[in-house]
N, C-alpha and C positions, 0 to 999 in steps of 0.2 A: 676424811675425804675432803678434799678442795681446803685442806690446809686448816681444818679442825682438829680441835684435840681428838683422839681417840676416846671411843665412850670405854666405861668401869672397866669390863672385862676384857678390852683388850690393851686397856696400860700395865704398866711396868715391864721390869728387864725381861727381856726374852734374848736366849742365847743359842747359838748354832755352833757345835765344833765337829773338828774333824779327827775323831780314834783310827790311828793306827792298830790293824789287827794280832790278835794274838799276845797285847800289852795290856796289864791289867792297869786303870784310873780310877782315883777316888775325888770328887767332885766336893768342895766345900763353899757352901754356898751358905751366906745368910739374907735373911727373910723377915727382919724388924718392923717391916711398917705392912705385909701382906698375910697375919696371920688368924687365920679362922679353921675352928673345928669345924666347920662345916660343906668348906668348898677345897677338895682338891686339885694339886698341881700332877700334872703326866709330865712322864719322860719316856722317850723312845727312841728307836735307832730305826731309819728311815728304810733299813730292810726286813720287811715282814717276815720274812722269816726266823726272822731272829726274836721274834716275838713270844715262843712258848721256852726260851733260855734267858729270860731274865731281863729282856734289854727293851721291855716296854713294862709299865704301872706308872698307879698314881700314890699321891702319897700327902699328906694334910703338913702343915704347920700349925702349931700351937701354941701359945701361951702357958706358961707356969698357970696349976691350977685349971688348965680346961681340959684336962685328961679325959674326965668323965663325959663327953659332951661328946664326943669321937663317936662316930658311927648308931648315934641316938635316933632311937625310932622315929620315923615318918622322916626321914633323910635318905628315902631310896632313892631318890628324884635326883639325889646328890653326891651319886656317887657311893653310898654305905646303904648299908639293908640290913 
């Protein structure tokens, strides 16, 4: 705001596209400097209805080695239960 950084969680890449329908995309994105078992990333298609076919969830990044750490108790708060 007034030409401040943005605070933690609302930096890095954020992206907007536009799918044409009835064409299937496969999105490859890397995520080298943004990754924790603990906070996950949402994706969605801005029509709600399209919501119980697949085209909204969240989904973590990881580290080699944080496997185990994925959805670890007292992390409901964050998304995993």
């Amino acid at each position: 705001m007034d030409g401040d950084a943005p605070p933690p969680e609302l930096a890095g890449p954020k992206d907007t596209i536009y799918l044409l329908p009835n064409v299937r995309y496969r999105l490859l994105v890397r995520f080298a400097d943004y990754a924790d078992p603990h906070v996950p990333y949402m994706y969605h298609c801005h029509m709600l209805l399209h919501e119980d076919e697949g085209m909204m969830g969240q989904f973590v990044v990881i580290e080699q080695g944080q496997e185990g750490m994925v959805g670890v108790a007292g992390m409901e708060g964050h998304g995993h239960g």
